[in-house]
Steps between C-alpha positions, in 0.01 A plus 500: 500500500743777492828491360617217233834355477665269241830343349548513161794364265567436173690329261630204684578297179625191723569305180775666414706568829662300780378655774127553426348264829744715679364839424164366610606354833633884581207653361302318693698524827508892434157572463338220790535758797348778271142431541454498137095436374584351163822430263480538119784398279434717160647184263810328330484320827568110389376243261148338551693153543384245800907489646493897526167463769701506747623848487145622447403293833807730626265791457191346587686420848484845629112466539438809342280495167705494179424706186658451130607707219534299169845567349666515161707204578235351702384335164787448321475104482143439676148665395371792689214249616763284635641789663193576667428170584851425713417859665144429591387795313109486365634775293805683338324863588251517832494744795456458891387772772685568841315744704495858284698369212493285195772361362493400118743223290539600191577230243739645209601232321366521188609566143288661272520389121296483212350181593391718864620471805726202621653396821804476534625141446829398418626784459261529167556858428674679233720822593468603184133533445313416803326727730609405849472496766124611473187483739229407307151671385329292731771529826468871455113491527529252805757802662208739428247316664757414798603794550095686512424310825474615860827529606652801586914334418657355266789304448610298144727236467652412162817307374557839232542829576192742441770725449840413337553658155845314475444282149268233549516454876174714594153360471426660128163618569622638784379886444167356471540356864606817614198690407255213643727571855464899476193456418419361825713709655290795387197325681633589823597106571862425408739266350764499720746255380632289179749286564659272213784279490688388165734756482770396718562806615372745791265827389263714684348758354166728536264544256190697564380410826620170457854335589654239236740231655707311306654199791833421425503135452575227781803391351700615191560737210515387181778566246546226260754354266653839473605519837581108557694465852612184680484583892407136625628141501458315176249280679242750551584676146416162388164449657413916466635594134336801524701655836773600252277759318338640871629700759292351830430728822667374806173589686163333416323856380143517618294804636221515770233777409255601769219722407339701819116560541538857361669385213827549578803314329836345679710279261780366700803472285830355517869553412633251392853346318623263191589172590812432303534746196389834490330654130807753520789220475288355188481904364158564588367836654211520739221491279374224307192467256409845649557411864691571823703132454647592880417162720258740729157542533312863518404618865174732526267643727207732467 
């Protein structure tokens, strides 16, 4: 096998937009004349409910395989094992292989405590005194050991960013993670890519010998009560209370990575728009829990 190609998004959060099955029907008519080996979505997608299987069927219908992410939000009213369960995931961290490289999903939703660590649940943590979000003693060990195999590249797929010192939006063990990837580095194979979703926002940066994506999310950036707008019929404010604190993305964001058999890197980006309000009539600059908040996604290729 030489080269790998795959679509990735993030960040759908269908429950709480109009126009969620819609962003999935382009998607999906974007990337089917791409040739694409796998999609991964890195979380927040939808709830685990039985009347939202049809837009996960959407996905399945490219005929492509389909890789998770477990998301913040993911939980918020349903257990992580219920998560897993509507996702068809044996587990909320695994890896897979395609030709030279691994790819690795991360699982970082935990909260560390007193008590230990905790999944997330609910929304069961405290910003005041939890540690979060964290990847566990025994996640980090499981890296270690995924990571010391045969493979000469490496790609890792979490819902935080390994890299984002913005308040509490980062992975907080991240530094830790860091060294485990130079590490490797230093061993002549390579990490080539982390890419995380959450943020809502597009970064790319370099670290090392190693590239850190944050994927601006499919659909929205987030604002809240401060920033309360009314751009759409009462009817859909109605059903979506939460559109009056968001500022969606015309365009259903999404990237399609390829890595080449000399380890090469092309992340195909995209400039987008706003669909209705822009974050500068609400006041808002571009940057937004310590992200590009621009409805675009980064370009690169090595």
């Amino acid at each position: 096998m030489g080269k790998v190609k795959f679509a990735v998004f993030t960040d759908l959060h269908y429950e709480h937009i109009h126009d969620g099955e819609e962003r999935i029907e382009s998607f999906i008519n974007s990337i089917k004349d791409d040739q694409v080996d796998f999609i991964i979505q890195l979380g927040d997608f939808c709830c685990p409910k039985e009347e939202n299987q049809g837009l996960l069927n959407l996905l399945y219908s490219v005929g492509k395989p389909l890789y998770h992410v477990i998301g913040n939000h993911d939980s918020d009213s349903f257990s992580k094992k219920s998560v897993r369960k509507f996702l068809k995931m044996e587990e909320s961290y695994y890896s897979f292989k395609y030709g030279k490289v691994k790819f690795i999903i991360l699982d970082t939703c935990f909260i560390k405590t007193f008590k230990g660590y905790e999944e997330y649940f609910k929304r069961n943590y405290d910003k005041s005194k939890d540690i979060y979000p964290i990847l566990p003693d025994f996640e980090l060990q499981w890296l270690e050991g995924e990571l010391d195999d045969g493979s000469e590249y490496f790609v890792i797929f979490s819902h935080h960013s390994l890299e984002n010192d913005f308040a509490k939006r980062g992975v907080y063990n991240r530094e830790d993670i860091r060294e485990i990837i130079n590490n490797v580095n230093n061993t002549g194979k390579k990490v080539l890519l982390c890419v995380n979703g959450h943020d809502h926002g597009d970064s790319l940066v370099k670290i090392g010998q190693t590239y850190y994506f944050g994927l601006n999310a499919m659909s929205y950036v987030w604002f809240g009560n401060d920033y309360e707008h009314f751009c759409y019929s009462d009817e859909i404010h109605k059903q979506y209370p939460f559109l009056k604190d968001i500022v969606l993305y015309k365009e259903g964001l999404y990237s399609i990575i390829t890595i080449t058999e000399a380890g090469g890197i092309e992340i195909q980006g995209i400039n987008g728009s706003y669909q209705n309000i822009t974050p500068k009539e609400l006041g808002v600059g571009d940057v937004w829990n310590g992200r590009s908040i621009l409805p675009v996604v980064s370009s690169l290729k090595i």
